[in-house]
C-alpha positions as CSV (number, residue, x, y, z in Angstrom):
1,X,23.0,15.9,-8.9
2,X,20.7,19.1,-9.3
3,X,17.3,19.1,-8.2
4,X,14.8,21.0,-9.9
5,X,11.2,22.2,-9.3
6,X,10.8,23.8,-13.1
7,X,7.4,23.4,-14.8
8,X,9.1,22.1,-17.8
9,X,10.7,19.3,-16.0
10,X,8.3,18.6,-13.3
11,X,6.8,15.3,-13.8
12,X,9.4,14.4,-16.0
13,X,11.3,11.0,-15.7
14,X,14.3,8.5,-17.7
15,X,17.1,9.2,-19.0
16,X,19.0,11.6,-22.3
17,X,21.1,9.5,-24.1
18,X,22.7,7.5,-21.8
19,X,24.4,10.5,-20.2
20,X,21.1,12.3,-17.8
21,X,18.6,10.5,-15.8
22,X,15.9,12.0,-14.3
23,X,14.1,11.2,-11.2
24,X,11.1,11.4,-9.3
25,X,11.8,12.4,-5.0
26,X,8.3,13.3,-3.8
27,X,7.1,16.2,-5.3
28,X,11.0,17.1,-6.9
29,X,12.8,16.3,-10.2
30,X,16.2,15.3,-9.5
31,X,18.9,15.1,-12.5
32,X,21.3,12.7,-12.4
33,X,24.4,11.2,-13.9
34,X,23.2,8.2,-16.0
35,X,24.6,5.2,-13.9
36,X,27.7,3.1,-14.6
37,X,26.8,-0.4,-14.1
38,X,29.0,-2.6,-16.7
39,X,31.2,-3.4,-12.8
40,X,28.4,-4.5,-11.1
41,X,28.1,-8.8,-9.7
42,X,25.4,-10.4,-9.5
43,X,24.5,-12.7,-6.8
44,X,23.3,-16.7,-7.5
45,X,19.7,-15.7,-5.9
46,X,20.0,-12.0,-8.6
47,X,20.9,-14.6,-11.6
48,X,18.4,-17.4,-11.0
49,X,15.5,-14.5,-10.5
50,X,17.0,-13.3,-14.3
51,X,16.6,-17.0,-15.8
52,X,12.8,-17.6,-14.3
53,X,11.9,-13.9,-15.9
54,X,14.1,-14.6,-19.2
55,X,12.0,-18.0,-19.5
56,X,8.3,-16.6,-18.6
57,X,8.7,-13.8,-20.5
58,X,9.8,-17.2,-23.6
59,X,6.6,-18.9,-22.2
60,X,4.3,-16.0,-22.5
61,X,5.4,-15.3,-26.1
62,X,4.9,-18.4,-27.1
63,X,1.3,-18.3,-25.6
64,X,0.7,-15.3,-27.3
65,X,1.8,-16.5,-30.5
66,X,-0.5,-19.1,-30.5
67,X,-4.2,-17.8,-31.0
68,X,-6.0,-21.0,-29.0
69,X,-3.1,-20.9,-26.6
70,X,-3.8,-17.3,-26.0
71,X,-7.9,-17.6,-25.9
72,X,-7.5,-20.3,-23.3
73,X,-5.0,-18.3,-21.4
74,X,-7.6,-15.3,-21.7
75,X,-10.5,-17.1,-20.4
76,X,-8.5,-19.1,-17.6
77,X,-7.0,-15.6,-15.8
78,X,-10.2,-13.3,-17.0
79,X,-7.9,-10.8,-18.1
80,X,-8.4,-8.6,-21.5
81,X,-6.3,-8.8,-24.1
82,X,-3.8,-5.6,-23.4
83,X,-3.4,-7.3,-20.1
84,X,-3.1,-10.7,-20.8
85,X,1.2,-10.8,-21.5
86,X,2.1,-8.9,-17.9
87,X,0.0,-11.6,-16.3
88,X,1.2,-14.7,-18.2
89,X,4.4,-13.4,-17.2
90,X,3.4,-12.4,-13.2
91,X,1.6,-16.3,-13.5
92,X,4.7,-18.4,-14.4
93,X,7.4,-16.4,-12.3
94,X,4.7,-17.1,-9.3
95,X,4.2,-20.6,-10.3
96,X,8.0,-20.8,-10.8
97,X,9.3,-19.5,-7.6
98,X,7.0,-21.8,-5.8
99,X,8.6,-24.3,-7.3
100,X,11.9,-23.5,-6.4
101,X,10.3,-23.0,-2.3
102,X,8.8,-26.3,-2.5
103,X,12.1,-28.0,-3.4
104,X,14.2,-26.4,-1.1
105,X,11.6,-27.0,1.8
106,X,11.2,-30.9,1.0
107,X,7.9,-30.6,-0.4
Protein backbone atom coordinates (compact mmCIF):
# COMPACT_ATOMS: atom_id res chain seq x y z
CA UNK A 1 0.00 0.00 0.00
CA UNK A 2 1.68 3.44 -0.82
CA UNK A 3 0.21 6.59 0.15
CA UNK A 4 0.60 9.51 -1.81
CA UNK A 5 0.02 13.27 -1.49
CA UNK A 6 0.84 14.13 -5.46
CA UNK A 7 -1.29 16.76 -7.15
CA UNK A 8 -1.90 14.37 -9.88
CA UNK A 9 -3.47 11.88 -7.81
CA UNK A 10 -4.94 13.91 -5.02
CA UNK A 11 -8.60 13.65 -5.19
CA UNK A 12 -8.35 10.72 -7.23
CA UNK A 13 -10.44 7.53 -6.40
CA UNK A 14 -11.43 3.54 -8.07
CA UNK A 15 -9.62 1.26 -9.36
CA UNK A 16 -6.97 0.47 -12.88
CA UNK A 17 -7.96 -2.45 -14.35
CA UNK A 18 -8.78 -4.70 -11.79
CA UNK A 19 -5.23 -4.64 -10.57
CA UNK A 20 -4.90 -0.75 -8.39
CA UNK A 21 -7.53 0.85 -6.28
CA UNK A 22 -7.31 4.06 -5.05
CA UNK A 23 -8.53 5.44 -1.91
CA UNK A 24 -9.58 8.39 -0.13
CA UNK A 25 -7.98 8.56 4.02
CA UNK A 26 -8.62 12.16 5.05
CA UNK A 27 -6.79 14.47 3.15
CA UNK A 28 -4.38 11.34 1.57
CA UNK A 29 -4.57 9.09 -1.54
CA UNK A 30 -3.78 5.62 -0.71
CA UNK A 31 -2.99 2.91 -3.54
CA UNK A 32 -3.96 -0.23 -3.17
CA UNK A 33 -4.00 -3.82 -4.31
CA UNK A 34 -7.35 -4.30 -6.12
CA UNK A 35 -9.15 -6.73 -3.61
CA UNK A 36 -9.59 -10.54 -4.01
CA UNK A 37 -13.07 -11.28 -3.11
CA UNK A 38 -14.24 -14.50 -5.37
CA UNK A 39 -13.52 -16.49 -1.31
CA UNK A 40 -15.66 -14.40 0.42
CA UNK A 41 -19.37 -16.00 2.34
CA UNK A 42 -22.04 -14.28 2.69
CA UNK A 43 -24.26 -14.39 5.63
CA UNK A 44 -28.39 -15.23 5.35
CA UNK A 45 -29.06 -11.48 6.74
CA UNK A 46 -25.93 -10.22 3.65
CA UNK A 47 -28.04 -12.44 1.01
CA UNK A 48 -31.64 -11.50 1.84
CA UNK A 49 -30.40 -7.58 1.92
CA UNK A 50 -28.97 -8.60 -1.94
CA UNK A 51 -32.52 -10.08 -3.03
CA UNK A 52 -34.77 -6.90 -1.59
CA UNK A 53 -32.06 -4.57 -3.61
CA UNK A 54 -31.98 -7.01 -6.70
CA UNK A 55 -35.94 -6.78 -6.71
CA UNK A 56 -36.35 -2.75 -6.03
CA UNK A 57 -33.90 -2.02 -8.25
CA UNK A 58 -36.62 -4.78 -10.85
CA UNK A 59 -39.50 -2.62 -9.41
CA UNK A 60 -38.09 0.69 -10.07
CA UNK A 61 -37.27 -0.20 -13.72
CA UNK A 62 -40.37 -1.25 -14.31
CA UNK A 63 -41.85 2.07 -12.99
CA UNK A 64 -39.60 3.85 -15.02
CA UNK A 65 -40.43 2.11 -18.01
CA UNK A 66 -43.86 2.87 -17.80
CA UNK A 67 -44.48 6.68 -18.54
CA UNK A 68 -47.91 6.97 -16.22
CA UNK A 69 -46.21 4.70 -13.74
CA UNK A 70 -43.36 7.05 -13.56
CA UNK A 71 -45.46 10.47 -13.55
CA UNK A 72 -47.49 9.13 -10.61
CA UNK A 73 -44.35 7.96 -8.97
CA UNK A 74 -42.95 11.65 -9.69
CA UNK A 75 -45.74 13.44 -8.28
CA UNK A 76 -46.33 11.01 -5.14
CA UNK A 77 -42.42 11.44 -3.80
CA UNK A 78 -41.94 15.21 -5.29
CA UNK A 79 -38.82 14.28 -6.66
CA UNK A 80 -37.40 15.46 -10.36
CA UNK A 81 -36.82 13.25 -12.78
CA UNK A 82 -32.76 12.61 -12.41
CA UNK A 83 -33.83 11.72 -8.96
CA UNK A 84 -36.73 9.83 -9.23
CA UNK A 85 -34.81 5.91 -9.83
CA UNK A 86 -32.46 6.27 -6.43
CA UNK A 87 -35.59 7.00 -4.57
CA UNK A 88 -37.97 4.41 -6.01
CA UNK A 89 -35.24 2.29 -5.12
CA UNK A 90 -34.42 3.91 -1.36
CA UNK A 91 -38.75 3.65 -1.16
CA UNK A 92 -39.20 -0.13 -1.73
CA UNK A 93 -36.00 -1.38 0.19
CA UNK A 94 -37.62 0.89 3.11
CA UNK A 95 -41.04 -0.36 2.61
CA UNK A 96 -39.42 -3.83 2.21
CA UNK A 97 -37.44 -4.13 5.27
CA UNK A 98 -40.30 -3.01 7.28
CA UNK A 99 -41.96 -5.73 6.07
CA UNK A 100 -39.53 -8.21 7.01
CA UNK A 101 -39.51 -6.22 10.93
CA UNK A 102 -43.09 -6.45 11.10
CA UNK A 103 -43.17 -10.19 10.54
CA UNK A 104 -40.53 -11.11 12.67
CA UNK A 105 -42.00 -8.89 15.55
CA UNK A 106 -45.68 -10.42 15.23
CA UNK A 107 -47.10 -7.42 13.70
Amino acid sequence: MAISEHLLLKKMSGHVGRQIVFKQYGNKTIMAKYPDMSNRTLSPKQLRVNEIMEEANFEAKRIMADEELRNEAQVRLNVTRNKLYTTLVREYFKAARAAENDTVSGG
